[in-house]
N, C-alpha and C positions, 0 to 999 in steps of 0.2 A: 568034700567039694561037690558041689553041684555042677552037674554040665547040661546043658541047654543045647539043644539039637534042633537047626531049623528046618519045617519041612515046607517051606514056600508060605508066600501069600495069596488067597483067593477072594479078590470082594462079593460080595454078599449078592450084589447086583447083576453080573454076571447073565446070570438065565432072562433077566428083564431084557438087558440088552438086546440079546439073542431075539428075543420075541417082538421087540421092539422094531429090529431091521427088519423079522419078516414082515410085519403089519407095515410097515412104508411102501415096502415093497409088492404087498397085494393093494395097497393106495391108490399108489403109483399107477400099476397096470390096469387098475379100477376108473382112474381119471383118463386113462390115454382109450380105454375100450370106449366107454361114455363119449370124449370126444368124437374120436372115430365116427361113432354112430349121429351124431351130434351134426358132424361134417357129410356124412350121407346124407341125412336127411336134408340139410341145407343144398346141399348138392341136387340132390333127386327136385327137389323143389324148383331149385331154379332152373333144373335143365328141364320141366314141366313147363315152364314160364317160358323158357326161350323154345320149348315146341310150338307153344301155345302162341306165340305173340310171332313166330315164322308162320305157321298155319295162316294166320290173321292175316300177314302181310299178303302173302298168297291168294288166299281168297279175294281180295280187296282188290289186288291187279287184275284176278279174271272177272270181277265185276264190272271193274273200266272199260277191261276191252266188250265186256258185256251192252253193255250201255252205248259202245260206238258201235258194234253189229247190230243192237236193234236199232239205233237211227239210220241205217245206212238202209236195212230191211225197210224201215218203215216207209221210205220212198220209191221203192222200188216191189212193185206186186208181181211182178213174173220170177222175181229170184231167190232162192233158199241161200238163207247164209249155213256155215256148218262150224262150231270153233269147240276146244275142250274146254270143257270148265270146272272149273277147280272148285269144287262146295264142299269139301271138308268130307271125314266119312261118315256125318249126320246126311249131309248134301241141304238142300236150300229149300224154301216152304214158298208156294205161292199165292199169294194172297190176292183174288181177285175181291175188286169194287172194294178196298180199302180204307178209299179216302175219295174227295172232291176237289173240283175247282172251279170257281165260280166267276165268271167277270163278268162284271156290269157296267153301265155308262148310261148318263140320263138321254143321252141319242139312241142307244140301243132300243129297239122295239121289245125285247126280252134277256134277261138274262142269258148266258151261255155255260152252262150244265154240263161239265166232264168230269167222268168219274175216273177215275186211279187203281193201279195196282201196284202191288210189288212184290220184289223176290228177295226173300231174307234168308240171310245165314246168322244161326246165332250159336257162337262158339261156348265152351265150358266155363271160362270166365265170365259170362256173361254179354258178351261184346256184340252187336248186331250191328252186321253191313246190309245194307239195302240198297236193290235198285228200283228208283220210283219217276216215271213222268219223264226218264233221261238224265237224271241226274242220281248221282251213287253217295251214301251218307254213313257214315260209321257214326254209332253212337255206344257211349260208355257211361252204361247210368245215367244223369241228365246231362252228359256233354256231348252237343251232337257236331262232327265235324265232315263239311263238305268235302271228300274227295274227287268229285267230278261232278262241275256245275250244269246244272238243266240251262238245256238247247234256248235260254231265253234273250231276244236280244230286244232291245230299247234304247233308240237312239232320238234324242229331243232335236238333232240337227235335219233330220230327214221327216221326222216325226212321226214312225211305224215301231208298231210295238207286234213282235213276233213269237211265237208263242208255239213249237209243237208238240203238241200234248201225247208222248209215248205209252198205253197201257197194254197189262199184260193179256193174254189168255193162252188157253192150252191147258197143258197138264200140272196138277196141284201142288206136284213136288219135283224136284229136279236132284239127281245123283250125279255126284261127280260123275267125269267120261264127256262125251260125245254130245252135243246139244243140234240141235236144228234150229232156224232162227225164220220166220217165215213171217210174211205181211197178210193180213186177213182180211182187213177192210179200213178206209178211211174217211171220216166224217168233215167236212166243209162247211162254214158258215156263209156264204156269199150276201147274205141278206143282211152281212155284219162286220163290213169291209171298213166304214169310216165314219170315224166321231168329230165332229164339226166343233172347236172351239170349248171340247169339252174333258174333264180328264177319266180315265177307268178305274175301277176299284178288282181287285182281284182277293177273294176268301180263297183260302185252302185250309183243307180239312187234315190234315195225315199226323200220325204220330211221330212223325219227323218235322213236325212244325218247328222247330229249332233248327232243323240245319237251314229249311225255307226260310227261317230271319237270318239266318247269318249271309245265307247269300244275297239277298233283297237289301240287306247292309251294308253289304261291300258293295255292291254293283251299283245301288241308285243313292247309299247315304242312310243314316238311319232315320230322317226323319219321314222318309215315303212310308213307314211304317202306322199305320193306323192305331192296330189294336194288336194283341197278342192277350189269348183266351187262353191258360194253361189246363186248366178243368175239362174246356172242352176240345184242348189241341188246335186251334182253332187260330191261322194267321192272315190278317189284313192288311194288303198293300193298297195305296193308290200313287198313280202314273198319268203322265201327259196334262193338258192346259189344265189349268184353275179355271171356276168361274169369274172373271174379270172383275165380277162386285165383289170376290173375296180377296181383292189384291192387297188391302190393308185390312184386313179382320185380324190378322196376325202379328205378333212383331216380328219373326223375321217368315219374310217367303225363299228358298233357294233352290237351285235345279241341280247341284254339284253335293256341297255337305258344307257342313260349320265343325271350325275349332273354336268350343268355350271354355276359356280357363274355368276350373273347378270352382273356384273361389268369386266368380264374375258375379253380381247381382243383375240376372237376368230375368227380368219378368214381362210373360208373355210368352204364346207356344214358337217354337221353331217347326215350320212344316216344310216338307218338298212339295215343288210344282212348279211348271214353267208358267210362266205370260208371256205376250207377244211382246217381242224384241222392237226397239224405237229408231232404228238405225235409218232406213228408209224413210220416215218422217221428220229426220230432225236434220239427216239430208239435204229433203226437199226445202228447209224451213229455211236452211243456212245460205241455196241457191235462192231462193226469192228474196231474204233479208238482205242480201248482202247490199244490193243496189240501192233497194228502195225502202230503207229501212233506217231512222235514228241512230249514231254509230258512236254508242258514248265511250268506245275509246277505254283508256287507261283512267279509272276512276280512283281521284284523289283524296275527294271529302269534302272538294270546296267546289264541287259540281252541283251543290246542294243536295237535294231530298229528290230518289226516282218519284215518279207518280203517277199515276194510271196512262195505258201504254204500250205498246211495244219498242224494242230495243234491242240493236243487233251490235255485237262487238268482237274483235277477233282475239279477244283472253280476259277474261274481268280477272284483276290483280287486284288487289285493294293496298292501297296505302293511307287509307286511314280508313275508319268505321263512316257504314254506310248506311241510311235512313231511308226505308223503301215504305211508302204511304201507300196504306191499299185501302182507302178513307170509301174514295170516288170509286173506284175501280181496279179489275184487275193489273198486276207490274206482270209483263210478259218479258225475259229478256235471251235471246238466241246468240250463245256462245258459239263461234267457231275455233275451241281451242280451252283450255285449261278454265279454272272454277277457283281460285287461291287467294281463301281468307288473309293468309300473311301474320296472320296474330292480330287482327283485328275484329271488326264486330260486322255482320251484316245483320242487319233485325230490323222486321216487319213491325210497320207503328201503325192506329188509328186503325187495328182490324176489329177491334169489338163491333158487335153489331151490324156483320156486314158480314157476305159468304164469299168476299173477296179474300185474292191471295197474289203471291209473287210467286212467277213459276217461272224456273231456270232449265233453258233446254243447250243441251250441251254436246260437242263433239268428243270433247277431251278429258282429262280426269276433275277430280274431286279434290282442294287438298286445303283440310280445315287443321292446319300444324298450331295447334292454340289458337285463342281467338274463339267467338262465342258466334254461329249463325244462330239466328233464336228471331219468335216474336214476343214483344213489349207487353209483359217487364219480365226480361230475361232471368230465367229462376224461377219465374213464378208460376200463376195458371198456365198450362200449357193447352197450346191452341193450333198441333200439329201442322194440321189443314191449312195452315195462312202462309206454309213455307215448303215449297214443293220444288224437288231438282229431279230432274229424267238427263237420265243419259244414255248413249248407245251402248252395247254390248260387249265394246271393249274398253268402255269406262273404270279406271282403276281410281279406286276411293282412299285415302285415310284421311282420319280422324283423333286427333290429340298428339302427342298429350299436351301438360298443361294446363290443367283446371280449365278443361274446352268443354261446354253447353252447345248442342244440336238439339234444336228442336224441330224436327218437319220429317219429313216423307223421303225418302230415296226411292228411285226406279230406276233399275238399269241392267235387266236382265239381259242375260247371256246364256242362249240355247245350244251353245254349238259347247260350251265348254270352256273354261277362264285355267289355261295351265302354261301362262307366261308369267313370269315374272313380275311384282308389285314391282313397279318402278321408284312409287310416290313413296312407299313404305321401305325400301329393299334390306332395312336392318331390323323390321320387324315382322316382316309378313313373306312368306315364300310365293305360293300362287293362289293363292286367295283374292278376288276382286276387291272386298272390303277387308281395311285392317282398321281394328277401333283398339287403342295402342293402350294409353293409361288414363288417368285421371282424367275422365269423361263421365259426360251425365248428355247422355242420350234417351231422349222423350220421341215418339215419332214408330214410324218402320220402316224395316229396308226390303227392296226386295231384287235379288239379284244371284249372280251364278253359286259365289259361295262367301263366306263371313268368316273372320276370323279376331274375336275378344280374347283379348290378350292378357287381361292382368284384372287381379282381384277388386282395384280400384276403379274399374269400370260399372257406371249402373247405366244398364239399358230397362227401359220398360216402355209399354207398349204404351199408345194414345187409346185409350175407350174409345173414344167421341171418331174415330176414323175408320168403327165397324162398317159404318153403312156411307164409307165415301168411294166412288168409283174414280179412278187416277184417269187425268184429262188428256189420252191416248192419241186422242184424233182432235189437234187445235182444227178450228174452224177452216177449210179448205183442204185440208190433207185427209189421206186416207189409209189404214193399214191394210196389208195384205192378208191374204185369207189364212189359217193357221187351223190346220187339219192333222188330224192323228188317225192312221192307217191301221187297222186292227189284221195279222195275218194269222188267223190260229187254224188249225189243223187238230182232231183228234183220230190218232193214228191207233189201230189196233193190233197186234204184234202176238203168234204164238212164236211158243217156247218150249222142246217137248228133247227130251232124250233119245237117241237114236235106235 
């Protein structure tokens, strides 16, 4: 007999095993070191970043308060300011004669020539704060953003554009600690106190010409923008009156800003600048018409055809389409009170061949809600000049919708500011004097506080033919008042020296 003796089973695999958990297990602790370091490093990194971006904020606050000691300095010649200041442990670079600023005006006997400095801190990121001219700019690569706007003020109600030009001198570099803040000397233009009827143009030169557009942006609108030279750093504003012969060179003129829908077929430039305000003329026009003047009343359609003329009314309403013949002579008519097409037609017939027109002078608003004002043949040649409304300063316009044709001129600037409520518009326009709503085909320009094209279906374009028309300001016997722009510039010179 055989007998069979068992002495266990052992699989063959065994030792793999064994070798098996330990390689997992130096894996394992291979991926969790790796993280670890993985996680430092990300770590280290951003707690660099949140050093770097606290530093940042730091600096940027003692440049504020920087910027308010040397204005406060720069009026004051008997007294040292003394503040700490925070410039990182690079500390801050001074850069005298930097930059320029140049303002001119065709009343000026010469330009006015001030040169710039400034005090820069540039951190390891690259990030540079600068104080320049009064006003403080952090720039990040090519994003330059205003942190404290220069001392510049410009009010078209008062009509003085002030200006004080803060630069630096002293010593080259500044280390954090202890600064001293002192006034050196300060330059006066007295020979360049006031521009007569005319507007200024201001160049600046500085490598922060991007924060000087952002702010000339906000504060007047982007259309007071000229030019912008990036090659040469180089930023163009102009401020205060228009030449009154370039009141329609334009299609639109405004002293406030424009909203244009993207989509708007707009052609013709948008520029800033004020004209004299019609208020006081159209005033006086409404106290003399009222008595002695033709008073057509509530015009129906069966009043026949206006015709060369003057015409005073306390609201032209139309109730049916009106035939205004500027054959013989000018259609003058002096509203005391509202301007409402009504969805009817007003249009100027029999203007060929003639430098006649119909001019509508008006106390009260504009309101063309469908309905075609136009001259003959509506749609067609356009012949701006034959169809002219002024209104005062707080004339609130719309226009459309409803497949609505204007053809003619608007005037009815507003100096002081347009930041009431469209009444005529109030479900499509907030505080914009003009609202051009939809489905309009606008030939003509407007020129007033601010504009606001609403919708894609709008075409506005400008009239050619009304480059070289000057808008008829002062009817015969009236007179405007004088309209002057007050120049206050100062170039202040300010050292800046460590203790």
């Amino acid at each position: 007999m055989t007998l069979w003796r068992h002495t266990g089973w052992r699989p063959a695999t065994s030792g793999r095993r064994g070798q098996t958990a330990m390689l997992g297990l130096v894996l394992l602790l291979g991926i969790v070191a790796v993280s670890s370091v993985g996680i430092l490093v990300v770590a280290s990194e951003t707690t660099t970043e949140l050093q770097q971006q606290s530093e940042t904020d730091r600096i940027e606050g003692a440049f504020v308060e920087l910027s308010q000691q040397m204005a406060e300095a720069s009026t004051k010649s008997d007294v040292s300011k003394a503040m700490d200041l925070a410039a990182g442990e690079r500390g801050a670079v001074v850069k005298k004669d930097s930059g320029w600023i140049k303002i001119e005006s065709a009343e000026l006997e010469e330009p006015l020539n001030l040169s710039i400095g400034t005090i820069e801190y540039v951190g390891d990121d690259g990030t540079r704060i600068a104080y320049q001219a009064g006003g403080v700019w952090r720039e990040t690569g090519n994003e330059t953003r205003t942190v404290a706007a220069p001392p510049i003020h410009y009010s078209s109600q008062s009509e003085t554009f002030t200006f004080p030009v803060v630069t630096v001198s002293g010593a080259e570099s500044l280390g954090s600690g202890d600064v001293t803040i002192s006034h050196n000397r300060t330059g006066t233009f007295t020979n360049a106190t006031v521009v007569q009827d005319d507007s200024i143009e201001i160049a600046i030169k500085s490598e922060y010409y991007r924060g000087w557009q952002q702010y000339f942006e906000r504060q007047t609108g982007e259309s007071s923008i000229r030019s912008v030279d990036h090659d040469r750093q180089l930023l163009t504003v102009r401020l205060g009156h228009l030449d009154i012969e370039e009141a329609f060179e334009n299609g639109i003129v405004i002293s406030e800003g424009a909203d244009i829908h993207h989509n708007a077929n707009v052609e013709g430039e948008v520029v800033s600048g004020t004209l004299p305000q019609l208020d006081r003329v159209i005033d006086d026009m409404v106290e003399n018409f009222n008595t002695s003047a033709y008073d057509v009343g509530t015009l129906d359609g069966t009043d026949g055809t206006l015709t060369n003329g003057t015409y005073f009314t306390d609201g032209l309403e139309l109730q049916a389409s009106l035939p205004v013949d500027v054959g013989d002579g000018n259609v003058t008519v002096v509203v005391d009170g509202d301007v409402n097409v009504n969805g009817h037609q007003l249009h100027v017939v029999n203007a060929d061949g003639t430098d006649h027109a119909m001019k509508v002078y008006a106390t009260g608003d504009l309101i063309v809600d469908g309905g075609n004002v136009c001259v003959d043949p509506c749609g067609g040649a356009v012949d701006a000049e034959r169809l002219q409304v002024y209104g005062t300063s707080t004339m609130q316009v719309t226009i459309g919708p409803g497949g609505t044709i204007f053809e003619g001129i608007i005037y009815a600037p507003s100096d002081d500011g347009f930041d009431t409520q469209n009444e005529v518009a109030p479900n499509h326009c907030a505080d914009e004097q003009v609202c051009i709503i939809s489905n309009v085909r606008f030939d003509g320009a407007v020129v007033a506080s601010s504009v606001n094209v609403q919708s894609s279906s709008v075409s506005f374009a400008h009239d050619p033919n009304l480059v070289n028309v000057r808008p008829d300001l002062e009817p015969e016997g009236y007179t405007l008042p004088p309209q002057l722009t007050y120049l206050n510039v100062a170039h202040h010179e300010v050292n800046v020296e460590n203790v």
